[in-house]
Backbone as ProteinMPNN parsed JSONL, in Angstrom:
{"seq_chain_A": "XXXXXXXXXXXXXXXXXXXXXXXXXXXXXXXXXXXXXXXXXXXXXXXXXXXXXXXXXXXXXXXXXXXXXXXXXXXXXXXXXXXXXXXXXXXXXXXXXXXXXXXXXXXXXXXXXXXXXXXXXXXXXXXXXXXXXXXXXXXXXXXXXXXXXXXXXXXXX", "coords_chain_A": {"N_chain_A": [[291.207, 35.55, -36.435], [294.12, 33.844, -37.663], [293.825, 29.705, -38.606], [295.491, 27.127, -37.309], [297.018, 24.352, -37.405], [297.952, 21.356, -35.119], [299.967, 18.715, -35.771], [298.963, 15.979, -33.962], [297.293, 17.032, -32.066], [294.784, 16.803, -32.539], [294.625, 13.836, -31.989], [295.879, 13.899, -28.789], [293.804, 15.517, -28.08], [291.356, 13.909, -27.76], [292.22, 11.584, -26.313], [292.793, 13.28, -24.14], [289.477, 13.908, -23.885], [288.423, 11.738, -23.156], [290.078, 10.782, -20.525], [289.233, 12.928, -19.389], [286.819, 12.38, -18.972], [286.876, 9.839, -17.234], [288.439, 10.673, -14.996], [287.517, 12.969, -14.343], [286.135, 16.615, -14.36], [287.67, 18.548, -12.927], [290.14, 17.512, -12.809], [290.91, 17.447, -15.614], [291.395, 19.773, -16.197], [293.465, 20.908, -14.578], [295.535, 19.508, -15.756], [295.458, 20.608, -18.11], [296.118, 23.686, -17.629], [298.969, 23.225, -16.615], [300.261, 23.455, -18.917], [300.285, 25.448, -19.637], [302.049, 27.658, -18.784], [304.359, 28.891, -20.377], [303.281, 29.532, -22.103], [302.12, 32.016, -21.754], [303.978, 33.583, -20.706], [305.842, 34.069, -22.832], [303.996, 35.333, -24.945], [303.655, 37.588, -22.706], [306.147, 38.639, -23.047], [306.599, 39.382, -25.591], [304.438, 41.364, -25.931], [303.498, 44.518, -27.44], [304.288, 47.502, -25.19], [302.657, 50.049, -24.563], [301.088, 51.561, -22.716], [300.976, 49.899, -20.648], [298.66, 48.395, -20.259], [297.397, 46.285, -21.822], [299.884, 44.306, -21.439], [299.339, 43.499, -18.47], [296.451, 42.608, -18.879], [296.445, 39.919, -19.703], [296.083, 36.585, -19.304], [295.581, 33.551, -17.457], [292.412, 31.609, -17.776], [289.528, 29.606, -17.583], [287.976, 27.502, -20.288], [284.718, 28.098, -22.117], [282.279, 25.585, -21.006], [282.082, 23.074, -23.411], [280.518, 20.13, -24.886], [282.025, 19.116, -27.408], [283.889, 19.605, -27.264], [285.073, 19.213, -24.856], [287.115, 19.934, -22.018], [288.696, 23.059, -21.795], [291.094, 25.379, -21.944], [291.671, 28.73, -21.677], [294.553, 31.293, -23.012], [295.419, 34.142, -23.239], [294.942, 37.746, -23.848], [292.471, 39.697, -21.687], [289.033, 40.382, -22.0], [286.846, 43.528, -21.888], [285.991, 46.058, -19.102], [287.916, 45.808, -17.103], [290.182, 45.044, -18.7], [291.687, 44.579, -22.201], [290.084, 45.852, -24.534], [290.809, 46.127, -26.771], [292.877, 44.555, -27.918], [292.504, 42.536, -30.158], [292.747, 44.228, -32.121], [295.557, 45.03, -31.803], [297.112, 42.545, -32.428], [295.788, 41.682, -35.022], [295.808, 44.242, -36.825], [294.071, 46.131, -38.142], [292.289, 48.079, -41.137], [292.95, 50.62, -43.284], [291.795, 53.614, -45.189], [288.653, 54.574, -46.74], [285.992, 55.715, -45.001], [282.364, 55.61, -45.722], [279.111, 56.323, -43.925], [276.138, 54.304, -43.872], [274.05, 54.91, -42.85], [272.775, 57.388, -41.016], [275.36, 59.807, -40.137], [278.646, 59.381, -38.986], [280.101, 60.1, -35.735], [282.37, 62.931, -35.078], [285.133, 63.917, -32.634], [285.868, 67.218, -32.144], [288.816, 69.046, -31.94], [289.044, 71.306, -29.186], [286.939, 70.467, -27.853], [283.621, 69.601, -28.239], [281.545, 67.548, -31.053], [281.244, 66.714, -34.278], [279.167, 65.586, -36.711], [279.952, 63.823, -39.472], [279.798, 62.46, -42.884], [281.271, 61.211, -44.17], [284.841, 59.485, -43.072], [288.235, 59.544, -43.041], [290.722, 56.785, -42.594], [293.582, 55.947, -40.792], [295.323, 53.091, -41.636], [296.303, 50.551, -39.433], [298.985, 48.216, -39.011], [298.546, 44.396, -37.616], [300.596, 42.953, -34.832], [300.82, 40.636, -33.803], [301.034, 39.266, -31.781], [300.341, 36.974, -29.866], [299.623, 34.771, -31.697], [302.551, 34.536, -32.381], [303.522, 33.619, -30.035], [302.215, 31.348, -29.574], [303.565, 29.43, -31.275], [305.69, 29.894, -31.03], [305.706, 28.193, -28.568], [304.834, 25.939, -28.576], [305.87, 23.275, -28.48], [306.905, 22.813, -26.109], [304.777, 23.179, -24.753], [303.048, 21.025, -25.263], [304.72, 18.746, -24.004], [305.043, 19.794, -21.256], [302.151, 18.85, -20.884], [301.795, 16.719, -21.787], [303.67, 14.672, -19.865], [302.694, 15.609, -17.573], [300.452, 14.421, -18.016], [301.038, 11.41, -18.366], [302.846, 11.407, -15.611], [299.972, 11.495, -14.08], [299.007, 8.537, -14.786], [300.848, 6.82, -14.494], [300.743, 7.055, -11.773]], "CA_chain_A": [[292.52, 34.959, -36.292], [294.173, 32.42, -38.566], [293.299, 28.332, -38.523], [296.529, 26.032, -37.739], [297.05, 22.983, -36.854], [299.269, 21.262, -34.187], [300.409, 17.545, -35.403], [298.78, 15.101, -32.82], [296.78, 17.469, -31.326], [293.31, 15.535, -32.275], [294.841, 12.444, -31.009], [295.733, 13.928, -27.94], [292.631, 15.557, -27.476], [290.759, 12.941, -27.62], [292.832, 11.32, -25.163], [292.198, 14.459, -22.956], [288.595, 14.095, -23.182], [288.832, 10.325, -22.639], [290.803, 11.007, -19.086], [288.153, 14.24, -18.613], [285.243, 11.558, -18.633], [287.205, 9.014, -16.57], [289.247, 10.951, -13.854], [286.48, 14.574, -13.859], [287.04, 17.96, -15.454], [288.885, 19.483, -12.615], [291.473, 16.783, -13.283], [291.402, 17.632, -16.643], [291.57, 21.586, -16.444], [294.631, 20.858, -13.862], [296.789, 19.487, -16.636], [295.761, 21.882, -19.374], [297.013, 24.891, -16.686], [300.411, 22.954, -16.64], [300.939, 23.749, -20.409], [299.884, 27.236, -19.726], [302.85, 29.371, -18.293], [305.373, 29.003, -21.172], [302.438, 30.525, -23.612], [301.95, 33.478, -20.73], [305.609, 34.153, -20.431], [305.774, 34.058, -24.294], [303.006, 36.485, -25.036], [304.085, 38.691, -22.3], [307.151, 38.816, -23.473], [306.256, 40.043, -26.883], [302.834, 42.424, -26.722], [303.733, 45.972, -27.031], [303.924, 48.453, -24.044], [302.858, 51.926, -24.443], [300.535, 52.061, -21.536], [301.144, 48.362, -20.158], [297.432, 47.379, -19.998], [297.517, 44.846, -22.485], [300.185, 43.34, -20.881], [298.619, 43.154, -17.38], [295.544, 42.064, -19.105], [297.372, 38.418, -20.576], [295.734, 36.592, -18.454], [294.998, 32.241, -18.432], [291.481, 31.188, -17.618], [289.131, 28.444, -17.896], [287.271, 28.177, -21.374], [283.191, 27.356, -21.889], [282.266, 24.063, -21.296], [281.21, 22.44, -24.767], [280.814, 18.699, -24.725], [282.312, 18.695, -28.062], [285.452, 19.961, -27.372], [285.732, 18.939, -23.203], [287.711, 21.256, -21.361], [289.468, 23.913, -22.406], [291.824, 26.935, -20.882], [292.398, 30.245, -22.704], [295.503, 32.03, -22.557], [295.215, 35.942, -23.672], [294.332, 39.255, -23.13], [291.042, 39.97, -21.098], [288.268, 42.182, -22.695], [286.116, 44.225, -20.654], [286.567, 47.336, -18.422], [289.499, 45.968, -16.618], [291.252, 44.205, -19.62], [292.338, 45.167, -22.984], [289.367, 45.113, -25.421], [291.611, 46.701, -27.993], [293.548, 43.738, -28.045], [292.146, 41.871, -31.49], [293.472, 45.478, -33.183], [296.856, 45.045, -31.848], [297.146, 41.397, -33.237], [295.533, 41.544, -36.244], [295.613, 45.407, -37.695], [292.989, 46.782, -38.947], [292.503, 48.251, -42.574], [292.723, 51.784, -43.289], [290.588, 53.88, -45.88], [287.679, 55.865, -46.09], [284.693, 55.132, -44.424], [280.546, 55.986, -45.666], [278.131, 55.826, -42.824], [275.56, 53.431, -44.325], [272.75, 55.4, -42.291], [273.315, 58.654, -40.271], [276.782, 60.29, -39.77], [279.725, 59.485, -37.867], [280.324, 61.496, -34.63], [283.695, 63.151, -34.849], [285.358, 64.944, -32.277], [286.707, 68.262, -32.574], [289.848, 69.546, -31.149], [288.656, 71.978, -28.582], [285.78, 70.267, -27.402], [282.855, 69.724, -28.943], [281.282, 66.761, -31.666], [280.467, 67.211, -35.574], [278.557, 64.811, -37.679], [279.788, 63.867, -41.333], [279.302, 61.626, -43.784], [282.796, 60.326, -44.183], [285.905, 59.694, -42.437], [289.477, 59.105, -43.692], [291.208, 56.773, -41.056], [295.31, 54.932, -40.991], [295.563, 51.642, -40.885], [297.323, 49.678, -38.448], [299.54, 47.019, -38.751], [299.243, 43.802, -36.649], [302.093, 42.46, -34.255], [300.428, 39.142, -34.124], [301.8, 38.535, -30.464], [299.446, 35.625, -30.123], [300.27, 33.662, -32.844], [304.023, 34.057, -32.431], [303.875, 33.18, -28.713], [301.755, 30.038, -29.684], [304.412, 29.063, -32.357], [307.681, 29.654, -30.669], [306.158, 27.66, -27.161], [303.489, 24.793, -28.763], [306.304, 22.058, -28.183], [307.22, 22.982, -24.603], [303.403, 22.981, -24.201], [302.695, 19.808, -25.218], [305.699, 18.514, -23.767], [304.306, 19.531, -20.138], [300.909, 18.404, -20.969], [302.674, 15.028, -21.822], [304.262, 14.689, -18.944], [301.852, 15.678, -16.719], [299.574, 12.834, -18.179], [302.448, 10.12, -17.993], [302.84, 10.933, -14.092], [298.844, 10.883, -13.51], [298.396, 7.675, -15.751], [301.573, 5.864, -13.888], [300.36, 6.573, -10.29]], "C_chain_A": [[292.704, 33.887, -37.346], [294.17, 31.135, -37.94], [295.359, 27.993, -38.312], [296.389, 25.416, -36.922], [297.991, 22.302, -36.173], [299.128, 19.326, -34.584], [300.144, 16.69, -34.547], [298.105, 15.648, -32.012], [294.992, 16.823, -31.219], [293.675, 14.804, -31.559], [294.934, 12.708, -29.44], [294.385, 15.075, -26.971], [291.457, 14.877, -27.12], [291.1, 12.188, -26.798], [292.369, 12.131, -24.064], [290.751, 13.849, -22.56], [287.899, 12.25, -22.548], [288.891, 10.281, -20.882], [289.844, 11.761, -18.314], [286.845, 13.34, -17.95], [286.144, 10.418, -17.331], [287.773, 9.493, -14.958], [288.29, 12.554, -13.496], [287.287, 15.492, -14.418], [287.567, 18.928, -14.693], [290.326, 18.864, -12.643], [292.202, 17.31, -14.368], [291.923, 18.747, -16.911], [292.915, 21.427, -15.592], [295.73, 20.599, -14.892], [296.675, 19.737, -17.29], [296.449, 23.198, -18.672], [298.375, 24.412, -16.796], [301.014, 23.269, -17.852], [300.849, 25.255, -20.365], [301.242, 28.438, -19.463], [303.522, 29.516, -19.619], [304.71, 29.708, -22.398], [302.639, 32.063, -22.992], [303.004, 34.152, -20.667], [305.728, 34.575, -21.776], [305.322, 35.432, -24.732], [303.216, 37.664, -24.263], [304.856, 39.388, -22.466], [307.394, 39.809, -25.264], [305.426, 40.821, -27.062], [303.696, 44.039, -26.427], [303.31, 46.338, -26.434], [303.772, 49.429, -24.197], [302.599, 51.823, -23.108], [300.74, 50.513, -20.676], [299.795, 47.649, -19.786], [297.294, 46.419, -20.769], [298.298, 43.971, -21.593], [299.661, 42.616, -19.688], [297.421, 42.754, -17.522], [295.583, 40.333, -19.389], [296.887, 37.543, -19.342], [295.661, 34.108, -18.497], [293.825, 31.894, -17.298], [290.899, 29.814, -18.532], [288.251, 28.423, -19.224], [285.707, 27.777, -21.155], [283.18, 26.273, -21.822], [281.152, 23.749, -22.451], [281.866, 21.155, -24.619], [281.532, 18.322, -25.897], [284.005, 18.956, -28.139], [286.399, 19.413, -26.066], [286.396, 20.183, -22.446], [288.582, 21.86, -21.973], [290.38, 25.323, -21.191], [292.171, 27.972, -22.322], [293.626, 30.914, -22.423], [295.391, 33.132, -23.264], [294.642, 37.071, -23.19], [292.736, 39.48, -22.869], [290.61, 40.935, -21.837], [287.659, 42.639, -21.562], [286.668, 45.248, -19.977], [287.926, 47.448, -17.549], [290.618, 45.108, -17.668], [291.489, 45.004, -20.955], [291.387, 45.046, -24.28], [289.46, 46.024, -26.817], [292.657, 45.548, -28.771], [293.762, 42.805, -29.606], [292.6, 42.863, -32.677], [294.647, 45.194, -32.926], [297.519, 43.724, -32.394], [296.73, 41.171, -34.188], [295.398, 42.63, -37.24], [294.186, 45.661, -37.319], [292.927, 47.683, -40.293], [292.252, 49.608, -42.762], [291.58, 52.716, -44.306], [289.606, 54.58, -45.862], [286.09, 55.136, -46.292], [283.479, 55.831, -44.725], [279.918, 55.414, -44.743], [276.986, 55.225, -44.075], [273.974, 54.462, -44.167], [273.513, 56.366, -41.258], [274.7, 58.865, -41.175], [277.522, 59.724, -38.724], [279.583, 60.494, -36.813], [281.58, 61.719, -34.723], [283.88, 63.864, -33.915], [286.51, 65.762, -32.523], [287.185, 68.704, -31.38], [289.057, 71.232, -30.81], [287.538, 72.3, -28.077], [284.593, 70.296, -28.483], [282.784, 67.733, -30.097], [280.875, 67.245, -33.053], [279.857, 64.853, -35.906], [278.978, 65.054, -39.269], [279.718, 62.405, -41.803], [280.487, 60.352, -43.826], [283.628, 60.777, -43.472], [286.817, 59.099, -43.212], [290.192, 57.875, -42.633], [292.705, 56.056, -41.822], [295.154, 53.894, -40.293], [296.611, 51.237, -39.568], [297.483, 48.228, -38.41], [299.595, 45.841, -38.073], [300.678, 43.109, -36.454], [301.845, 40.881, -34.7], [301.555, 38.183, -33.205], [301.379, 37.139, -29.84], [299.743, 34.598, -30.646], [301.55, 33.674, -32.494], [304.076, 33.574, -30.898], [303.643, 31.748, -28.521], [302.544, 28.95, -30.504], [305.447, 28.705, -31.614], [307.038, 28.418, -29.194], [305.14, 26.004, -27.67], [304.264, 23.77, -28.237], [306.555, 21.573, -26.988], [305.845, 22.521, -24.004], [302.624, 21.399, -24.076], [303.375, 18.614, -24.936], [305.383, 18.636, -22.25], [303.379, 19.204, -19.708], [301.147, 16.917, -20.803], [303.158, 14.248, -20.379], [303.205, 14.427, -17.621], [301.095, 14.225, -16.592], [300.163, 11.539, -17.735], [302.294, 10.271, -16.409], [301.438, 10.695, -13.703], [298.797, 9.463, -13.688], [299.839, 6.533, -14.714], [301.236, 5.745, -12.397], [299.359, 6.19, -10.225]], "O_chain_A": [[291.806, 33.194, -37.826], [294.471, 31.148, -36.747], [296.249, 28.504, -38.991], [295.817, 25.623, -35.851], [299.121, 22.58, -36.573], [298.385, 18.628, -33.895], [301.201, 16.33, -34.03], [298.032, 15.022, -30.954], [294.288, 16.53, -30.253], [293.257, 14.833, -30.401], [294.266, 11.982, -28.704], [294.188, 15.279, -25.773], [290.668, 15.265, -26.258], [290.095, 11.84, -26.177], [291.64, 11.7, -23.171], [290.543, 13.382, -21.44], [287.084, 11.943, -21.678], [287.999, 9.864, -20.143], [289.548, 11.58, -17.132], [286.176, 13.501, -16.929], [285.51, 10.508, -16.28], [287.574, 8.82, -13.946], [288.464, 13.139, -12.427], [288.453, 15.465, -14.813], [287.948, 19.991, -15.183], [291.386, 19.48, -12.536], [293.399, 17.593, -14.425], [292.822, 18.868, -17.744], [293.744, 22.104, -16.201], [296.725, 21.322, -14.941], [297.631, 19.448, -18.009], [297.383, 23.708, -19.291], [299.138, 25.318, -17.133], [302.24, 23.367, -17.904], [301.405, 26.043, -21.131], [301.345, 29.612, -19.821], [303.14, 30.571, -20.127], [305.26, 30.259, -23.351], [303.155, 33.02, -23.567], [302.953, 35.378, -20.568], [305.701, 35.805, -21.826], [306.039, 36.425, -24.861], [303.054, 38.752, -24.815], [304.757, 40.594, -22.241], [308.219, 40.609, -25.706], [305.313, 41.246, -28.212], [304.294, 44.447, -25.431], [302.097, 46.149, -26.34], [304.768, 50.128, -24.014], [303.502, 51.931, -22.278], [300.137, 50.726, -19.624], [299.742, 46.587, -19.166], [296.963, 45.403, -20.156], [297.755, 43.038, -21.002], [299.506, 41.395, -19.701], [296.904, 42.419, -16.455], [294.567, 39.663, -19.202], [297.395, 37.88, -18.273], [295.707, 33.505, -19.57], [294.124, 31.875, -16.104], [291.35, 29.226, -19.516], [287.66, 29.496, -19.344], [285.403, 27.182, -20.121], [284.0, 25.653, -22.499], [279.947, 23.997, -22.496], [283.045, 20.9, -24.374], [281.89, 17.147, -25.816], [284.924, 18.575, -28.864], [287.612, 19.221, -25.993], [285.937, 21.324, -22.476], [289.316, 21.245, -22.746], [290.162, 25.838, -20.094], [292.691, 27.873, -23.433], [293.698, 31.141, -21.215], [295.158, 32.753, -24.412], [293.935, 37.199, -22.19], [291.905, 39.433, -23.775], [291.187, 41.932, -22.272], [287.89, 42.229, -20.425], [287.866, 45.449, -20.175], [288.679, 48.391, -17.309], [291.704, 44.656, -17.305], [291.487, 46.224, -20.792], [291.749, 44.233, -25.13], [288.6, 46.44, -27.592], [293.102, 45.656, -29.914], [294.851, 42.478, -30.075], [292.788, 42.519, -33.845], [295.214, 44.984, -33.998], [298.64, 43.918, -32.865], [297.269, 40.16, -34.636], [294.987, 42.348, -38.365], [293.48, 45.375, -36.352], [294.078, 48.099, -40.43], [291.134, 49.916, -42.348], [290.402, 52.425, -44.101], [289.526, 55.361, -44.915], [285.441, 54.485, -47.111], [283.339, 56.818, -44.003], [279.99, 54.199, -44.561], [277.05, 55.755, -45.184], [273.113, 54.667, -45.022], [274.628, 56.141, -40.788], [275.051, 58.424, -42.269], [277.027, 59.596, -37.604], [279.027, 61.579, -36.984], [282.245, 60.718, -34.46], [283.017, 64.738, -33.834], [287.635, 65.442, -32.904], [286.638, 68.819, -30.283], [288.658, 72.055, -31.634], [287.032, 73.394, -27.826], [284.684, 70.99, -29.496], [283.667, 66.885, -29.959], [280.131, 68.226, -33.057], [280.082, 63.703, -35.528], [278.623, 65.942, -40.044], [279.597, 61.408, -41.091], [280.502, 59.142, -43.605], [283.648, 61.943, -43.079], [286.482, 58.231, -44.018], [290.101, 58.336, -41.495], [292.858, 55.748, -43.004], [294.958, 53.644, -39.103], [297.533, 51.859, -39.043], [296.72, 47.335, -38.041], [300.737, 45.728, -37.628], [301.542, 42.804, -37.276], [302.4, 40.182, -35.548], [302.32, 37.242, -33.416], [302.202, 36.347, -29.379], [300.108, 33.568, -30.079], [301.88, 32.529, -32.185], [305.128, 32.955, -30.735], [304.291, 30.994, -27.794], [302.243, 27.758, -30.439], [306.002, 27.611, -31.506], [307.952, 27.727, -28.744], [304.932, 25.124, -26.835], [303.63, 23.094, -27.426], [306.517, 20.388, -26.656], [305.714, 21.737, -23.064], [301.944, 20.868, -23.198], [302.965, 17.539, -25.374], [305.416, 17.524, -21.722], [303.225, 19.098, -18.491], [300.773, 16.158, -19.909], [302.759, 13.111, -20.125], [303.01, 13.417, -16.945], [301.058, 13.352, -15.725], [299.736, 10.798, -16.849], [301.675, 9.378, -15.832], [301.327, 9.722, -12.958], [298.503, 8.913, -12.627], [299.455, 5.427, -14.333], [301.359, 4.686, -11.782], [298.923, 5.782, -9.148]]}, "name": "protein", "num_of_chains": 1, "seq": "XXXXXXXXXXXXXXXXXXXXXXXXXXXXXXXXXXXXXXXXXXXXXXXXXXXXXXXXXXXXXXXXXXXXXXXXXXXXXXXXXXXXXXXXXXXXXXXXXXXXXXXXXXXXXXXXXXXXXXXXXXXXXXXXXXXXXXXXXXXXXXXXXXXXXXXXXXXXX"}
């Protein structure tokens, strides 16, 4: 994925993990979830539907805990057997071209059952949508705008 940067977002992470050490990190994970729907709505709103598992995959969870970062929440599509672990192709492409196995053969299959082995394959790229990124774009201000907020009413009561 590409790097960008959100204006004030050090400062107020650092703040975050400030509050995380002072008030505990289910405090803190409570008002990163409050910034969360307007990405979810966003993203849902934009991933292409053939089969609709991506979308029903879009999911927001809690992220690893690393002391260097404090708490975190993810918002995106689940991998794994019940999620969408095609998902990083539909947001970012992939590059078309023709492919040498390094070692062995490819397995291809052939129409009407069956597997061959060759050397090379031809394949078509694909374009990403780059539903991700634009969902994180069009909602970052809203986001940090209920994050804000949130903080302001803990921090005044």
């Amino acid at each position: 994925m590409s790097d960008f940067y959100i204006e004030g977002a050090e400062e107020l992470s650092q703040r975050l993990l400030k509050l995380a050490q002072g008030l505990g990190r289910k405090e803190a994970v409570r008002i990163l979830r409050k910034g969360a729907p307007p990405v979810k709505r966003e993203m849902k709103k934009l991933v292409p539907q053939r089969t609709g598992r991506l979308h029903k995959s879009i999911a927001t969870r809690r992220g690893k805990k690393r002391r260097d970062l404090g708490e975190t929440i993810i918002i995106g599509p689940r991998g794994g057997k019940n999620g969408a672990p095609y998902a990083h192709i539909v947001e970012l492409g992939s590059r078309g071209g023709k492919y040498t196995a390094k070692r062995g053969a490819f397995s291809v299959y052939v129409q009407g059952g069956g597997n061959i082995r060759v050397k090379e394959i031809q394949r078509k790229g694909v374009r990403g949508v780059g539903f991700i990124q634009r969902a994180f774009e069009n909602t970052k201000s809203e986001v940090e705008q209920r994050i804000a907020k949130e903080i302001k009413n803990l921090v005044e009561s």
